[in-house]
C-alpha angles and dihedrals in degrees: 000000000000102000101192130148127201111271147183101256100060085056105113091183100248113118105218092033086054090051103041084048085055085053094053094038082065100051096049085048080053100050083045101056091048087067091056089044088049080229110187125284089250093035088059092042094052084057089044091053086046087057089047095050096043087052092048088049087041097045091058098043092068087042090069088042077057098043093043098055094040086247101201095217091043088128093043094052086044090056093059094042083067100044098050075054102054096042088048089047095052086047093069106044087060091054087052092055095048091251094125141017130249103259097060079076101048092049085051098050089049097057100038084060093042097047106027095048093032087060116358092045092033096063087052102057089046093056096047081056099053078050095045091054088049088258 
């Protein structure tokens, strides 16, 4: 099981994405503890399509933050965004036809949030607040 706790470093400084990232860190805590309790095989993918939802409505989420600051790698950002979704995605049809365990998934999840909101969110929070400021 992935034992993490929130911490500092995954903060990004934007109020609603910190707390939206919170949101997603305990999913993937959720979907992680159901391997330890050998939960069921459709208990574990309604928890899988939840994740995929959240990170849609997530997803989009930043994209108006985009949208609403003019962020100049908004594309860029968008395009991720839709590949973190289609691998994840494929990730879990293979889980659903026994090709892979669990955990691959797990381990997926968990470094798609580290790396993506420790540097990809990160730069645009920073930016919203550079245009906050009137930067």
């Amino acid at each position: 099981m992935i034992s993490i706790d929130w911490d500092k470093k995954f903060e990004v400084g934007h109020e609603r994405i910190d707390f939206e990232h919170r949101v997603f860190l305990d999913l993937i805590r959720t979907i992680s503890a159901e391997v330890d309790n050998g939960s069921g095989k459709e208990r574990i993918l309604r928890l899988l399509a939840e994740m995929a939802k959240y990170a849609e409505f997530h997803f989009l989420s930043e994209e108006n933050e985009m949208l609403n600051v003019d962020y100049p790698d908004y594309e860029a950002h968008k395009q991720e965004h839709i590949r973190l979704l289609a691998k994840f995605s494929d990730l879990v049809t293979e889980f659903r036809m026994d090709v892979i365990p669990l955990e691959k998934i797990v381990e997926y999840i968990f470094s798609w949030f580290a790396l993506h909101t420790t540097q990809v969110d990160k730069r645009l929070a920073d930016y919203i607040r550079i245009k906050e400021a009137g930067g």
